[in-house]
C-alpha positions in Angstrom: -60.3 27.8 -83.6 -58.0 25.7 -81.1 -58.5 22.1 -82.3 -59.6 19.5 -79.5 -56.9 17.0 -78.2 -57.6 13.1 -78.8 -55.7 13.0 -75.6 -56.1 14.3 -72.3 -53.8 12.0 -70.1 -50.7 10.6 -71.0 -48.3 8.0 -69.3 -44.8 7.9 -69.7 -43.1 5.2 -68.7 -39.0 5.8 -68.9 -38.4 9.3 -67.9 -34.7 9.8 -69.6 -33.7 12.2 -72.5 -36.3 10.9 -75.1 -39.3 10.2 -72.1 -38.8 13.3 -70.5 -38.6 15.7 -73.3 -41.8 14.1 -74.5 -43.5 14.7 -71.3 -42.3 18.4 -71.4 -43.8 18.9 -74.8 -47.0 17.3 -73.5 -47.6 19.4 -70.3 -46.9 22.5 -72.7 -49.6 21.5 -74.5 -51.9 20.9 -71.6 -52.3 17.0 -71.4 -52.0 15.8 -68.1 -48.8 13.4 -67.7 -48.0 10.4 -65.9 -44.5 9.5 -65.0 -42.7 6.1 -64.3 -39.3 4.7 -64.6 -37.7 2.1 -62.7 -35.4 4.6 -61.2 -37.5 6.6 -58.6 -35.0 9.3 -58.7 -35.4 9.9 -62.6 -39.2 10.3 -62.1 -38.6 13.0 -59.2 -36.0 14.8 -61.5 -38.3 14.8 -64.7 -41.7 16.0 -62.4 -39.1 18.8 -60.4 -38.6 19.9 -64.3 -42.7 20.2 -65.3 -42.7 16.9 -66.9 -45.3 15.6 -65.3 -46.7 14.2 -62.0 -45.7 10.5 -60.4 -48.1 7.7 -61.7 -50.0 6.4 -58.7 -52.2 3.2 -58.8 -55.7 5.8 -58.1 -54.9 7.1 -61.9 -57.3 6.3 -64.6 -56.4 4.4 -67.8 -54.7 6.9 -69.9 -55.5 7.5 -73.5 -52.1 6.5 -74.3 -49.0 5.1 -73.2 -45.7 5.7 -74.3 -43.2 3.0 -73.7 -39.5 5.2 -73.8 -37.0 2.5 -72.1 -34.1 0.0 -74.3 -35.1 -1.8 -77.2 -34.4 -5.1 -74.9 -37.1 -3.8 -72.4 -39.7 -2.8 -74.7 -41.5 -5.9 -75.1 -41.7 -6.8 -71.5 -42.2 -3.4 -70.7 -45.4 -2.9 -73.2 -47.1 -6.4 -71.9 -46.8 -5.3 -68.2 -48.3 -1.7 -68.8 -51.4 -3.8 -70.9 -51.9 -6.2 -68.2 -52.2 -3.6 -65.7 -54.3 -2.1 -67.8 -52.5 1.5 -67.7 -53.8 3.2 -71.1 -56.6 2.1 -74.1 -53.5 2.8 -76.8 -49.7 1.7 -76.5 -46.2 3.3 -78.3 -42.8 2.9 -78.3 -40.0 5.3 -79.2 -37.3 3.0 -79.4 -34.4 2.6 -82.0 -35.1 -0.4 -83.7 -38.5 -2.1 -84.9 -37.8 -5.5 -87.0 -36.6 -7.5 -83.7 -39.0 -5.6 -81.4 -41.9 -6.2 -83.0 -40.8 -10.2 -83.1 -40.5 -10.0 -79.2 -43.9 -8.3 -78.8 -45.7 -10.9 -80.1 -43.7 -13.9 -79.0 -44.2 -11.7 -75.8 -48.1 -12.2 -75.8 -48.8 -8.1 -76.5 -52.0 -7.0 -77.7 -50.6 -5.8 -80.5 -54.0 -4.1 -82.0 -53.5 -1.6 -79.5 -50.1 -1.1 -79.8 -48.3 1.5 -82.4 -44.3 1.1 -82.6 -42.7 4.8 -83.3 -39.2 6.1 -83.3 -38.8 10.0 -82.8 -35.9 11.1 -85.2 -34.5 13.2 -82.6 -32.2 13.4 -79.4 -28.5 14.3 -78.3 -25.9 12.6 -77.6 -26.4 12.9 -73.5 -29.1 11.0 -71.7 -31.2 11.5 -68.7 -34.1 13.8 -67.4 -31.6 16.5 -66.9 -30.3 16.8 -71.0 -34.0 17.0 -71.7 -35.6 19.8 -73.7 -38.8 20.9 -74.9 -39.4 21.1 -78.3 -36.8 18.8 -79.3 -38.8 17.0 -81.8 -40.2 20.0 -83.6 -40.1 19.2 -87.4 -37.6 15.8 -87.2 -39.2 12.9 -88.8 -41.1 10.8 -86.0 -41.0 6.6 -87.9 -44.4 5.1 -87.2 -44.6 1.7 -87.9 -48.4 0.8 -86.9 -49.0 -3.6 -87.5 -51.9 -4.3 -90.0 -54.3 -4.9 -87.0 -53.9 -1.7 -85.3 -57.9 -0.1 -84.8 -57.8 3.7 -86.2 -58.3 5.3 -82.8 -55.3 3.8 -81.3 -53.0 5.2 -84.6 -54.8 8.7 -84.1 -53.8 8.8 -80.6 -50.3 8.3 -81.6 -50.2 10.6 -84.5 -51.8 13.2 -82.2 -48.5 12.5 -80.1 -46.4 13.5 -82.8 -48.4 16.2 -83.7 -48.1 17.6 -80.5 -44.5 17.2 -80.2 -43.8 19.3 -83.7 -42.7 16.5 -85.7 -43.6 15.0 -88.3 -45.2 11.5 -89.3 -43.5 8.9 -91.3 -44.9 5.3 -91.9 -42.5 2.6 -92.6 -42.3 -1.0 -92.5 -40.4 -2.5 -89.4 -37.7 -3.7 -91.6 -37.6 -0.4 -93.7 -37.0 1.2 -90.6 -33.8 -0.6 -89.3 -32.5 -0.6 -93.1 -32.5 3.0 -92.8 -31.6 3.9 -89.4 -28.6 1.4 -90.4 -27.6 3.8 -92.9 -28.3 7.3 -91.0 -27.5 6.4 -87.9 -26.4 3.3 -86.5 -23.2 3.1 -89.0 -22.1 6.8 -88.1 -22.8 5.6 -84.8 -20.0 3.1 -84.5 -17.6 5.5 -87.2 -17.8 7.8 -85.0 -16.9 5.7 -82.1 -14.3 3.8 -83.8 -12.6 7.4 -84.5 -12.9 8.4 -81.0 -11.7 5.4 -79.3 -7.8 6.5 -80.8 -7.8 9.8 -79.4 -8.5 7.7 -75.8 -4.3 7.2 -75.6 -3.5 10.3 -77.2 -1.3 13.3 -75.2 -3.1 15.9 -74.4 -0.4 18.6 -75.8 -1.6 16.5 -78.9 -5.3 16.8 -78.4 -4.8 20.4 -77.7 -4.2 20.8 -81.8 -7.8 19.8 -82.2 -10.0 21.8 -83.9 -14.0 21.7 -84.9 -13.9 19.2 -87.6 -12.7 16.1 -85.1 -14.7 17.3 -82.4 -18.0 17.3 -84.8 -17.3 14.1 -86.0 -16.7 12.5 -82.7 -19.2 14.4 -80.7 -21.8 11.5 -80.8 -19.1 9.3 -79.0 -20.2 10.6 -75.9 -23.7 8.6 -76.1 -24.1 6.4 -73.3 -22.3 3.1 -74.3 -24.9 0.6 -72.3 -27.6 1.9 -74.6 -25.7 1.8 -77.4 -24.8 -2.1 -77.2 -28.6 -2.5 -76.8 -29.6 -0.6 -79.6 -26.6 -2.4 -82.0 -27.9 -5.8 -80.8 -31.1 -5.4 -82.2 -30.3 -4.6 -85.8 -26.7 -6.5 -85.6 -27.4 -7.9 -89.4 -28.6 -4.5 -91.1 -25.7 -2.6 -89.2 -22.7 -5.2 -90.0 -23.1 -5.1 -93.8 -23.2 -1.0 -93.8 -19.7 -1.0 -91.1 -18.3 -3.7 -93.8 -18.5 -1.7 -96.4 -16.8 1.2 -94.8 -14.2 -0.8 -93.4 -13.5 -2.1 -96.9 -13.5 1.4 -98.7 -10.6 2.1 -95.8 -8.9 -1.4 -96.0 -8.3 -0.2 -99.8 -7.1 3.5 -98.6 -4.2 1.5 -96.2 -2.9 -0.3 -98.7 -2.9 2.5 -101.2 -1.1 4.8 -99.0 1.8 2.0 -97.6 2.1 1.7 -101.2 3.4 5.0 -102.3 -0.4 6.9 -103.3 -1.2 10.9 -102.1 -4.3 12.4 -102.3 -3.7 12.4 -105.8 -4.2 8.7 -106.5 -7.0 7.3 -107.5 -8.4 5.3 -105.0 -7.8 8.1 -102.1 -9.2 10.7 -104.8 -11.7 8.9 -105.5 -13.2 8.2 -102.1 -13.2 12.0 -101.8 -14.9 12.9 -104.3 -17.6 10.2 -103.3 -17.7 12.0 -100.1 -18.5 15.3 -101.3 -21.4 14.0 -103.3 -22.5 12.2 -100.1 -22.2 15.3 -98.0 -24.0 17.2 -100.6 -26.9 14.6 -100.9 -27.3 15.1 -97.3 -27.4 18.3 -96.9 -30.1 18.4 -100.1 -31.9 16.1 -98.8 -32.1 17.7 -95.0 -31.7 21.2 -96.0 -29.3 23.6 -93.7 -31.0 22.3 -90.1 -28.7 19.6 -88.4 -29.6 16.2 -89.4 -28.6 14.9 -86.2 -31.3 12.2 -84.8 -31.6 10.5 -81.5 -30.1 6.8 -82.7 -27.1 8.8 -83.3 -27.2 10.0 -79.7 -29.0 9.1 -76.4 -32.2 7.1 -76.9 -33.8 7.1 -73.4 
């Protein structure tokens, strides 16, 4: 037997990659959807695709709101959609939580009704037009609900998730941007860091190319605005993970201007260390594509 949805009407406000693709899932599964962004053009682009219909000021309080806009906007953006009192249960799906959650209630939220969540998921171009159904469907999906939070307004939001194919996690704000630091935000900036010296390259030269650098730069593309947002608000968590890297290659320089080859100990070493990374990774995530949406467009 088909079980009964805790929701029946859904708002969206933010209708780019990670707001639209939610909506998509959502219609698919028969909840009515709400759309909103700033951008009036976004809205019409997401409801042309099935995403949803416009939000008018004649809708009803939905049963939940999703909040799918920059980290910086979240806090404003979740106080305004409680004071016009647009839905009985609030979430985010932002990529950071510690700083957000410390805006929120500086912010005046009511944060009993409000769930923070992070959908593990996304790629690395942004906007109503990348989005995808079923792009969530068995990624980890970070919920990070405050100690105040009523049980109905949690089982709205894992009914979300549920709905969207992915699957729950519960973390601690703070756990949550210590590991996003480490699977995403770091290989974030590596991979931009990488990317940014093919920018003067010749092209006869870029030609030579084959998969490997254009794997490991292919999350460069991400939209760079976003990106400073996201950065901003785990800055602390982030800069202790890039100085570790930059040490480990710091070491490789001056190994290599000294006389080393891939023989050497330190340059042997670190490659060895990176098979046992890759190989934890792929243990860990099995052979699907760990990819996740900090790593790539958020909104």
């Amino acid at each position: 037997m088909t079980r009964p949805h805790l929701l029946r009407q859904v708002t969206v406000i933010g209708c780019g990659l990670i707001g639209t693709s939610i909506a998509l899932d959502l219609t698919r599964a028969g909840i009515a959807v709400r759309l909103t962004d700033r951008d009036p053009a976004a809205v019409a682009q997401a409801a042309a695709r099935g995403a949803g219909t416009p939000l008018t000021l004649l809708d009803r309080a939905a049963d939940l709101v999703v909040v799918a806009v920059p980290p910086s906007a979240v806090a404003d953006t979740v106080y305004e959609a409680q004071a016009r009192g647009l839905g009985r249960a609030f979430t985010d799906v932002a990529g950071t939580k510690g700083l957000i959650a410390e805006e929120a209630e500086l912010r005046g939220c009511d944060l009993r009704g409000y769930v923070p969540g992070h959908p593990m998921a996304g790629r690395e171009t942004s906007g109503p037009a990348a989005a995808e159904p079923g792009m969530f469907a068995g990624r980890p999906w970070i919920l990070c609900p405050g100690p105040c939070v009523p049980p109905e307004a949690e089982a709205a939001v894992r009914e979300l998730v549920r709905l969207c194919g992915a699957e729950p996690r519960t973390m601690s704000p703070e756990a949550h941007d210590e590991a996003v630091a480490t699977v995403s935000h770091t290989p974030q900036l590596v991979a931009a860091a990488l990317a940014a010296q093919l920018a003067d390259t010749a092209p006869e030269v870029l030609a030579l190319a084959g998969g490997g650098l254009r794997d490991t730069t292919r999350i460069a593309a991400s939209d760079a605005g976003l990106w400073t947002d996201i950065l901003g608000h785990n800055a602390e968590a982030v800069a202790a993970r890039v100085d570790r890297v930059a040490a480990d290659l710091a070491l490789l320089a001056e190994e290599l201007r000294n006389g080393g080859s891939t023989g050497s100990v330190t340059v042997g070493a670190l490659l060895l260390r990176g098979n046992l990374g890759r190989a934890a990774l792929t243990g860990a995530t099995g052979s699907r594509n760990p990819g996740d949406a900090p790593s790539r467009a958020r909104v």
